[in-house]
TIVEX-391137 format. One record per residue (C-alpha): residue number from 1; residue in one letter; x, y, z. Coordinates in nm, 3 decimals. Layout:
N
NUM,A,X,Y,Z
...
***
This chain:
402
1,X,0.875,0.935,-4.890
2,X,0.708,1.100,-4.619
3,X,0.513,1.426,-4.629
4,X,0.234,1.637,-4.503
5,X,-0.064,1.758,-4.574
6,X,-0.153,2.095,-4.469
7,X,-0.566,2.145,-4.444
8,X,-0.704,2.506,-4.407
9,X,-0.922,2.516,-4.123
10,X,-1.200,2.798,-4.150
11,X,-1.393,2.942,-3.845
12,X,-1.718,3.103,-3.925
13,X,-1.810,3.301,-3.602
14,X,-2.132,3.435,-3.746
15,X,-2.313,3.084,-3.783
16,X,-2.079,2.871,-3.562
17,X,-1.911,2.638,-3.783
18,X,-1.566,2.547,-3.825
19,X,-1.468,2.371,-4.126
20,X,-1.168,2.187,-4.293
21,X,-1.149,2.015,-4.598
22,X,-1.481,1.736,-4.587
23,X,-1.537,1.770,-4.199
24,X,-1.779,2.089,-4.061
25,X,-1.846,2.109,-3.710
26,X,-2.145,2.307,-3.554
27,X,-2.243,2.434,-3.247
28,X,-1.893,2.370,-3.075
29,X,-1.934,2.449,-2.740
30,X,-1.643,2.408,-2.446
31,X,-1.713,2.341,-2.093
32,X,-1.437,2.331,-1.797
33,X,-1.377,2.048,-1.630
34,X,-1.352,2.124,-1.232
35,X,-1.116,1.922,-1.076
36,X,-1.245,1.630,-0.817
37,X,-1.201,1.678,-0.470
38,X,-1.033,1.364,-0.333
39,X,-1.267,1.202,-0.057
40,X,-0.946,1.181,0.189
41,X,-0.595,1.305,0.199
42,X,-0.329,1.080,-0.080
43,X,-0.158,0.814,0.121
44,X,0.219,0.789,0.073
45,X,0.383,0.457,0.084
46,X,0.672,0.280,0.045
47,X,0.639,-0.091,-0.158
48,X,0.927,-0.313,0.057
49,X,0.976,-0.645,0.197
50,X,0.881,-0.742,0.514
51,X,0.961,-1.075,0.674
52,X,0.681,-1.245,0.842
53,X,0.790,-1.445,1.155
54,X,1.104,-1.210,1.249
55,X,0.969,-1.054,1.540
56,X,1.063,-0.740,1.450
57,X,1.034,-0.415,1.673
58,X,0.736,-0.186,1.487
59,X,0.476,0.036,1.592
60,X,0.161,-0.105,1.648
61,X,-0.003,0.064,1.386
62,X,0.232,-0.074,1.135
63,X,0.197,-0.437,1.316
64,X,-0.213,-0.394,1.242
65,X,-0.157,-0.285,0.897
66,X,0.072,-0.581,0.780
67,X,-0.189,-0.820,0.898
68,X,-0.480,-0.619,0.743
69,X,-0.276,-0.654,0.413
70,X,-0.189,-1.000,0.437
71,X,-0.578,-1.133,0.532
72,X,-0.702,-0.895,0.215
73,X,-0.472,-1.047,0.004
74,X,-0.593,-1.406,0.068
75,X,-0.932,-1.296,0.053
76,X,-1.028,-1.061,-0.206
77,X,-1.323,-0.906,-0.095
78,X,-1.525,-0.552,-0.021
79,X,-1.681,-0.631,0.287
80,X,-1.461,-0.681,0.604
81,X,-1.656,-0.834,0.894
82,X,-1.428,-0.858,1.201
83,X,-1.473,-0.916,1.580
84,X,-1.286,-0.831,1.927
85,X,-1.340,-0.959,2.227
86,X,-1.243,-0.715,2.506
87,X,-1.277,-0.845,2.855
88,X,-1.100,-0.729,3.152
89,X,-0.808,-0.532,2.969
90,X,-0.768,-0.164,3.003
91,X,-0.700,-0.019,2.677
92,X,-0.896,0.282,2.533
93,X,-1.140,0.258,2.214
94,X,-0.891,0.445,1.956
95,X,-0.629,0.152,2.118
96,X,-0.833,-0.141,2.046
97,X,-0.712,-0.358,1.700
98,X,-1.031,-0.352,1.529
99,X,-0.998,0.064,1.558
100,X,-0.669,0.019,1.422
101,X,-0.791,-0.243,1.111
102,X,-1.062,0.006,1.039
103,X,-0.762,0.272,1.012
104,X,-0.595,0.028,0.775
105,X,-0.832,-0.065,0.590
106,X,-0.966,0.307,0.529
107,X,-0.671,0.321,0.357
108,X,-0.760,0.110,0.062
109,X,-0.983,0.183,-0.203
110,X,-1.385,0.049,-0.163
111,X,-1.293,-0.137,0.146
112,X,-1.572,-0.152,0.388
113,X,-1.553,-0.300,0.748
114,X,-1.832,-0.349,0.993
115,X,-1.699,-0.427,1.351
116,X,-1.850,-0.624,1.665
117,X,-1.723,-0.534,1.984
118,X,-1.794,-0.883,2.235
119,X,-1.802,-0.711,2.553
120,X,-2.023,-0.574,2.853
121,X,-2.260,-0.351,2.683
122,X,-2.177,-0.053,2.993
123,X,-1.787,-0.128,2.856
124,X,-1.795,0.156,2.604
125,X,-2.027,0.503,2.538
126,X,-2.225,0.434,2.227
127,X,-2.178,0.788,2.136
128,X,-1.787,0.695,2.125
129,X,-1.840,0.462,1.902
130,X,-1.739,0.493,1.514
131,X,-2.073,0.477,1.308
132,X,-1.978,0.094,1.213
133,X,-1.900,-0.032,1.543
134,X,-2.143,-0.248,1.763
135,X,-2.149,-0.416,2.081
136,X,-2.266,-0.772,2.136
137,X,-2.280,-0.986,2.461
138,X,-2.277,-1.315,2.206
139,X,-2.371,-1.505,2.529
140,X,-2.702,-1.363,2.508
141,X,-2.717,-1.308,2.217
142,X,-2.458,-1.516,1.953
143,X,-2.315,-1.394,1.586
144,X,-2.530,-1.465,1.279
145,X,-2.247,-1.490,1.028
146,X,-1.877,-1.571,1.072
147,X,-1.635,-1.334,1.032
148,X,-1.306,-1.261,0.882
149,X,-1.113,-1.118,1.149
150,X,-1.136,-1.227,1.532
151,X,-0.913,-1.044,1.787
152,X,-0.846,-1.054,2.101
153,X,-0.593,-0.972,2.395
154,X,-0.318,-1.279,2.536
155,X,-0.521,-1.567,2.346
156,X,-0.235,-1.757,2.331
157,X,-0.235,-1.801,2.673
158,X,-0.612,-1.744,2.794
159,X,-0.730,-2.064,2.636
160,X,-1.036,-2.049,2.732
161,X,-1.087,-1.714,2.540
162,X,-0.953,-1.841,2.203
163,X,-1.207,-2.139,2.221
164,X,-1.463,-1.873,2.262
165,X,-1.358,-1.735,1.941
166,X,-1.269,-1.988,1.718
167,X,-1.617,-2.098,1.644
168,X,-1.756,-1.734,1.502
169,X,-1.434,-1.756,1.234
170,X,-1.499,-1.858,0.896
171,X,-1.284,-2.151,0.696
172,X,-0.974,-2.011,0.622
173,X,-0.991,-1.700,0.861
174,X,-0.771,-1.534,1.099
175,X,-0.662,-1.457,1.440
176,X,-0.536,-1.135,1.587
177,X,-0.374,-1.163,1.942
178,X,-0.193,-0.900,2.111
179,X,0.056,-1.129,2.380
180,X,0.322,-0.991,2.622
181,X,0.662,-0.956,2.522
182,X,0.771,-1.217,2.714
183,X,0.582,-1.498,2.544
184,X,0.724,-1.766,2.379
185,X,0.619,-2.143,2.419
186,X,0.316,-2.117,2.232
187,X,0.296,-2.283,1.947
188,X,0.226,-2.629,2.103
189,X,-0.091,-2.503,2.107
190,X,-0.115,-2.457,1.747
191,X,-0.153,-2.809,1.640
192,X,-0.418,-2.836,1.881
193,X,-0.630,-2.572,1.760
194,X,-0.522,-2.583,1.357
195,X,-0.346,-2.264,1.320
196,X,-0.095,-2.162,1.132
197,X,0.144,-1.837,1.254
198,X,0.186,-1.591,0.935
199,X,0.282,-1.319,1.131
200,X,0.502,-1.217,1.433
201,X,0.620,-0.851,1.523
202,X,0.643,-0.640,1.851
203,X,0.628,-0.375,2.004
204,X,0.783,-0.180,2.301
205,X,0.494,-0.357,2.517
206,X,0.337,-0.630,2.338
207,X,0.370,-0.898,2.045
208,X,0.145,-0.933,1.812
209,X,0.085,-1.228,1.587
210,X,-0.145,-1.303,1.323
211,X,-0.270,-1.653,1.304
212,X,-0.499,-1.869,1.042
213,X,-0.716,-2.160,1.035
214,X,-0.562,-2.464,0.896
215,X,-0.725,-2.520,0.497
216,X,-0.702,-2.878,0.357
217,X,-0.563,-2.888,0.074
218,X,-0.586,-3.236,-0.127
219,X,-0.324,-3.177,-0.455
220,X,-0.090,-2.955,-0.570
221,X,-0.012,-2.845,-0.891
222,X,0.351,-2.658,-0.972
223,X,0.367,-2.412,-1.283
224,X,0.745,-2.258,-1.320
225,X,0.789,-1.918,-1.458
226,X,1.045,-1.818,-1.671
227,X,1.104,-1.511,-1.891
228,X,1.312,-1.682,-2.171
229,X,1.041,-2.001,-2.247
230,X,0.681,-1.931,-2.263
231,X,0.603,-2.304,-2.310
232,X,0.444,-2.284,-1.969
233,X,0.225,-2.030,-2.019
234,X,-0.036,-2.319,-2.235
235,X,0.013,-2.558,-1.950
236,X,-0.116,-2.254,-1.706
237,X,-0.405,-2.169,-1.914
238,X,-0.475,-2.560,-1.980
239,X,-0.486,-2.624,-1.556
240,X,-0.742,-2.282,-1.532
241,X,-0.981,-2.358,-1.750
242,X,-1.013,-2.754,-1.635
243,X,-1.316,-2.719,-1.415
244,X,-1.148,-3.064,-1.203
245,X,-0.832,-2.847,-1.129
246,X,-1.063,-2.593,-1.003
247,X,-1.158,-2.693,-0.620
248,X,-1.144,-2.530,-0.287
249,X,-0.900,-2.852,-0.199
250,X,-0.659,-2.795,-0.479
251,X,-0.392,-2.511,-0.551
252,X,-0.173,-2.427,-0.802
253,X,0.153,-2.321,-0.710
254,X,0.325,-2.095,-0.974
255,X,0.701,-2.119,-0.897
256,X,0.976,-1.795,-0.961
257,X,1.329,-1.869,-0.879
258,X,1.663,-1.780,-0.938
259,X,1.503,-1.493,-1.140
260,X,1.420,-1.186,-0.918
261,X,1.251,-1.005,-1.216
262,X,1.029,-1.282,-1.374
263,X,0.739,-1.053,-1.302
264,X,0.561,-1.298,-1.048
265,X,0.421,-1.107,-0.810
266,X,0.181,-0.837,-1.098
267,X,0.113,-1.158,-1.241
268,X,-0.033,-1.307,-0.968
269,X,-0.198,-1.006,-0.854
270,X,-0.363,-1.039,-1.208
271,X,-0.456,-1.419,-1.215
272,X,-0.653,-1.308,-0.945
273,X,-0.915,-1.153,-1.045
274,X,-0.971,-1.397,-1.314
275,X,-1.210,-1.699,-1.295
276,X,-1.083,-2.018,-1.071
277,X,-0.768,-1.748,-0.922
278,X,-0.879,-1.791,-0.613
279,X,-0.648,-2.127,-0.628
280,X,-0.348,-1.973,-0.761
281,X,-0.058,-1.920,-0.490
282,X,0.287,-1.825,-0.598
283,X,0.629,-1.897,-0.427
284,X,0.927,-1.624,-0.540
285,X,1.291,-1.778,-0.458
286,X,1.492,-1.448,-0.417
287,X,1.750,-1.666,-0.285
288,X,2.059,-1.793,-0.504
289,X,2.162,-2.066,-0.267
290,X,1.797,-2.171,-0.171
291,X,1.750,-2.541,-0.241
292,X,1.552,-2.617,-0.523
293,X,1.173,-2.587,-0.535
294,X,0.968,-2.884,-0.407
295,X,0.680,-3.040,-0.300
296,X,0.889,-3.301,-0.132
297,X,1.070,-3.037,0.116
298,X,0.974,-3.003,0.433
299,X,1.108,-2.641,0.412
300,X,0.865,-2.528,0.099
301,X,0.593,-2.804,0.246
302,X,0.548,-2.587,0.574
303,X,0.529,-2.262,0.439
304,X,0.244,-2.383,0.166
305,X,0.085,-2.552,0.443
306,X,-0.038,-2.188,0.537
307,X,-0.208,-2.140,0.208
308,X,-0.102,-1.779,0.174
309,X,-0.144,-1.629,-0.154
310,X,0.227,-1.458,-0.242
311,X,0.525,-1.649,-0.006
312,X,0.919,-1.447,-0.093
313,X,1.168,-1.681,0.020
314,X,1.493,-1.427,0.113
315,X,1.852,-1.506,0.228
316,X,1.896,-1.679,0.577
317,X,1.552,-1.902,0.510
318,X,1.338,-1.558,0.569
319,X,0.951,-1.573,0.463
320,X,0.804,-1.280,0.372
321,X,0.609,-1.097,0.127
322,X,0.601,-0.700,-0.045
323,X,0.373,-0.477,0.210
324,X,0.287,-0.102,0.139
325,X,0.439,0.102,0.450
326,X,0.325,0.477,0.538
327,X,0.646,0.695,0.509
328,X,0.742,0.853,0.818
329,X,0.662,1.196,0.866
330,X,0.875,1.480,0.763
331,X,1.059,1.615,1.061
332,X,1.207,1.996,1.034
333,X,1.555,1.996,1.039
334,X,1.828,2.302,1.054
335,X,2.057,2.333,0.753
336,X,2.372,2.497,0.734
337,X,2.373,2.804,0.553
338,X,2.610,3.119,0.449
339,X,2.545,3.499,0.348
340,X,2.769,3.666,0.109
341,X,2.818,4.038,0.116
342,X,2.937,4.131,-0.231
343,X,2.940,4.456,-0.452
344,X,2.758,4.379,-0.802
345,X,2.767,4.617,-1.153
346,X,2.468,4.545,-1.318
347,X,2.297,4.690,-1.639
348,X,1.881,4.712,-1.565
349,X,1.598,4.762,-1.810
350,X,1.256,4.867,-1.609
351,X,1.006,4.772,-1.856
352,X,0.756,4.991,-1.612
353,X,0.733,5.348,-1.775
354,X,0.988,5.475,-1.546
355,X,1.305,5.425,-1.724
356,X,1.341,5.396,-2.083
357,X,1.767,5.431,-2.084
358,X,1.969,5.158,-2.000
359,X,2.095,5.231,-1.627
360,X,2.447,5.089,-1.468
361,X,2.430,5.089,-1.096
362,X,2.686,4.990,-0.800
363,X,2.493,4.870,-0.541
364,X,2.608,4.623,-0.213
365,X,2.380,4.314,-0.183
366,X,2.356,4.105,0.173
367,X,2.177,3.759,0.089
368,X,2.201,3.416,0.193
369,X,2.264,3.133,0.036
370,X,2.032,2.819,0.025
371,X,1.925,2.530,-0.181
372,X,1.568,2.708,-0.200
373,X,1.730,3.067,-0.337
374,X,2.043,2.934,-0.532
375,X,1.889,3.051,-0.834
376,X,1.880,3.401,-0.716
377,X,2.233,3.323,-0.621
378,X,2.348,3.258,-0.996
379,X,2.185,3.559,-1.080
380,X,2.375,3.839,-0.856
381,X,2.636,3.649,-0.932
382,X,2.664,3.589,-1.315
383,X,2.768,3.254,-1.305
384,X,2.408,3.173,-1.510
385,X,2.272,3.327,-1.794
386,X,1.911,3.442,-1.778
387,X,1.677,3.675,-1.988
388,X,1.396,3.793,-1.669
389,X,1.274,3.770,-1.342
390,X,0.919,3.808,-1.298
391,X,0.767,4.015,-1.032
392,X,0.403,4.026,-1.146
393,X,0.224,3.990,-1.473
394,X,0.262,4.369,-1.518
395,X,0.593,4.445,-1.477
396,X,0.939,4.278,-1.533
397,X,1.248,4.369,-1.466
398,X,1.516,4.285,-1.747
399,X,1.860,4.178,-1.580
400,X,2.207,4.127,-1.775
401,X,2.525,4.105,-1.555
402,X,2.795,4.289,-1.652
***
């Protein structure tokens, strides 16, 4: 039987205490909270699928942002060190993709990027340059560290530029090349170089594509998912904690298919950030008449061969993965609206001091109708019953159709 039990809580003003039943509080003081300013404005996004290698028409901004997604996914870190060479191309410093990752990656939380601009040093005003930007002539005076990010303008097709590159970009980094439209025989130089493509998109003028260094990966392990038997969740645990299983030449490849809710993708997200996650990759079928999962197809053997952290395998053999998207912004549009001209009896109370009788009055009323004043609509109308409108904390004005 349930029941409650009612304590009598006592205030004593005098000696500040409050008191109820064996608890007494003293000195109870209450301080407002001011709310935080947010460092910079909320960005609003949109969580979709985007397939990799489509070619797709986007804006360039949204081509730079998929590929600053993708590289911080596969390598979870604070710190962005990045590089573009800029030679004899005309393009302005807000144009340039390293202005454009730095936009990106402003975006997400604790990110910070230092940028090295290879180019003549009379290329750019120093005073135009963002407070993390540098310029280097590296054949005077070459990189310390590898970086992250290199990019660059027609490397695919300006060899000689890409070899200049390649050298100052860490195990397992990437390539940013902005190509002409036009471009397509290019990935017989791939094999040449070890890179893989993980991205492809244009624009109206260029295509850009996102490339990474070939990793070698020695063994792979396969983990399937599955929300009805949780049998493989001690086999998952078992292969993370083995310190053998846990080498920069081995993965393990946690499988979701013909289950589009199995949860994959948090899960990953959350394996992680956890000791040895670094070698966790996961492959999500969301494709019914996808063949099997395998290490012995070609078609799953190539896309692993890229060593990206999340692959989404869609209908038509699409590769992709879930990016966060900017939402367009709002454009003012006319509506269609309508005015009514109608003659309303109506019984008022002014709760102001000026009238204390109840007063009927005729009068015309000329309003329009919207979405925004509908509720002024019901009201003149008395198709909705309501008890007051409020004018100001003084006075109110009590309305009851008749």
């Amino acid at each position: 039987m349930s029941y409650y039990v009612v304590l009598q809580v006592q205030v004593y003003k005098e000696i500040d205490v409050i008191k109820a039943g064996g608890i007494e509080i003293r000195g109870l003081k209450a301080t407002q909270i001011s709310r935080r300013k947010l460092a910079q404005d909320a960005v609003i996004e949109e969580h979709t699928f985007v397939a990799h290698c489509d070619r797709a028409k986007v804006s360039l901004n949204e081509a730079i942002r998929l590929s600053a997604q993708l590289v911080l996914e596969d390598h979870q870190i604070i710190k962005v060190e990045a590089i573009e060479l800029v030679e004899d191309i005309d393009v302005e410093l807000e144009y340039l993709s390293s202005s454009l990752l730095l936009e990106a990656f402003g975006d997400l939380p604790l990110i910070q990027m230092n940028v090295t601009l290879l180019t003549s040093s009379n290329r750019f005003k120093p005073e135009d340059l963002p407070q993390n930007f540098s310029i280097k002539n590296f054949e005077k005076s070459p990189l310390d560290n590898k970086v992250l990010i290199a990019a660059g303008f027609n490397l695919l097709t300006k060899l000689v530029s890409l070899e200049r590159l390649l050298p100052f970009v860490r195990d397992g980094g990437y390539l940013l090349t902005r190509e002409k439209c036009d471009l397509t025989d290019y990935k017989k130089h791939l094999q040449q170089y070890e890179l893989n493509v993980i991205l492809e998109k244009r624009t109206d003028k260029e295509l850009i594509v996102l490339l990474k260094k070939k990793v070698s990966i020695r063994e792979r392990t396969v983990v399937y998912i599955s929300n009805d038997n949780f049998s493989w969740l001690e086999n998952l645990k078992s292969l993370l904690n083995d310190e053998n299983n846990l080498d920069k030449n081995n993965r393990i490849i946690i499988v979701g298919e013909k289950n589009f809710e199995c949860g994959l993708l948090g899960f990953i997200n959350c394996l992680r950030k956890e000791p040895g996650g670094e070698y966790v990759r996961g492959v999500l079928v969301q494709d019914e008449k996808a063949p099997k999962f395998s290490l012995q197809d070609p078609f799953y053997l190539e896309q692993l061969q890229k060593d990206m952290t999340i692959n989404v395998l869609r209908p038509d053999k699409t590769w992709g993965s879930y990016r966060h998207l900017k939402l367009p912004q709002p454009e003012p549009k006319l509506v269609q609206t309508a005015h009514v001209c109608q003659t309303v009896h109506a019984k008022f109370y002014l709760a102001n001091g000026g009238l204390n009788a109840v007063t009927k009055l005729p009068f015309r009323i000329l309003f329009y109708i919207h979405c925004i004043i509908l509720q002024k609509f019901y009201i003149f109308t008395g198709s909705r019953k309501f008890k007051y409108i409020l004018l100001d904390r003084k006075q109110f004005i009590y309305c009851v159709s008749s």
